[in-house]
C-alpha angles and dihedrals in degrees: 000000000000119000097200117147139050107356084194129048137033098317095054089046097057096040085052095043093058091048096054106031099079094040089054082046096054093052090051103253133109129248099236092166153354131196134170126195144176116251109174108286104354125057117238120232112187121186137206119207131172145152131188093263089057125244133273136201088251084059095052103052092048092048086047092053087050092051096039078057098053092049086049083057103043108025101080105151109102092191101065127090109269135244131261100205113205116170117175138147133266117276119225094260092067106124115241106243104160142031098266093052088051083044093056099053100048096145103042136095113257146179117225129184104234120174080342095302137115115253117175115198140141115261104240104176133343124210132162098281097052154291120305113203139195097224125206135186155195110043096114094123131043132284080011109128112219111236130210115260103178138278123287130197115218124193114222082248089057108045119063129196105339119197127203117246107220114242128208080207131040127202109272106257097027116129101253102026084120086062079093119075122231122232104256112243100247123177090187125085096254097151094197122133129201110245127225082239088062094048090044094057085050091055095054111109117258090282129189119247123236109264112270115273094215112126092252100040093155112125132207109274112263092006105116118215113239100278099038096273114146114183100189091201124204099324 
């Protein structure tokens, strides 16, 4: 199949998405996103992958490979700009949009748009009904302690967009409570402490790189970088 055509832009989105959604599927993930954007002379292409287990570097790699294999398949023109493939994972400010997002963060503290207000509650259990939280309020200013004020059952009619709040400690047994690193145990008198801005780079989802800036910067077909960055290089 021919790719000729616009490498940016709706058209190229659509031709792409088709290309890579029953490939993610197959691998048992799900195609949470695809953009593609102009970056000098290549065309980016940065996809979103998730399932409800979470994704691993491993995962992405592997996923990258498949895709890198499909474009090897159906992007045949050789005169058209190439493709910088990213795949990564969705970082904890993605907005929950739809029942299997709010699935995969039962557990966590979330905001959620109800009757056009803010409600901030923990997501205790999601059906398919709906999304049942453990709300909690007061906390708006600082130093205040939110207090439990009951659990309260939404229908998917009824919430809106919900966000993650980002948590400096997770529920024991939740999928990435490991996202947050432990104090080491140190008998010395290091004095150093870890940094919010050190907890807050382990909570980013497990994000692509940018492609390497060396001056060959062209990598084996279907092998993915580090990170599951494919840089498909001049075909």
């Amino acid at each position: 199949m021919s790719s000729t055509g616009p490498r940016t832009g709706p058209a190229a989105t659509d031709r792409l998405t088709g290309w890579f959604t029953p490939v993610v599927h197959a691998a048992g993930y799900d195609l949470e996103e695809l953009v593609v954007r102009a970056a000098g002379n290549r065309s980016v292409v940065r996809v979103v992958v998730d399932r409800d287990s979470g994704v691993s570097l491993d995962d992405v790699a592997e996923v990258s490979r498949a895709l890198s294999d499909v474009l090897d398949t159906e992007d045949d023109d050789p005169d058209t700009t190439p493709y910088v493939l990213e795949v990564t994972s969705p970082g904890v400010d993605r907005p929950l949009t739809l029942p299997r997002h709010w699935r995969r963060n039962v557990g966590r503290l979330v905001t959620a748009t109800v009757g056009g207000a803010d409600l901030i509650g923990r997501v205790l259990s999601v059906d398919e009904d709906g999304v049942t939280l453990a709300v909690e309020k007061g906390g708006a200013k600082k130093g205040q302690v939110r207090k439990a004020a009951g659990d309260r059952t939404l229908t998917w009619a009824e919430v809106g967009e919900g966000r993650v709040q980002v948590e400096f400690n997770r529920p024991e047994g939740h999928r990435d409570a490991g996202l947050v690193p432990e104090f080491p145990e140190d008998d010395t008198d290091d004095d150093s402490e870890l940094t919010a801005d050190d907890v807050d780079d382990e909570l980013d989802g497990t994000d692509a790189i940018e492609p390497d800036q060396h001056e060959d910067d062209q990598h084996e077909d279907g092998q993915a970088t580090p990170a599951g960055v494919q840089d498909r290089g001049d075909q």
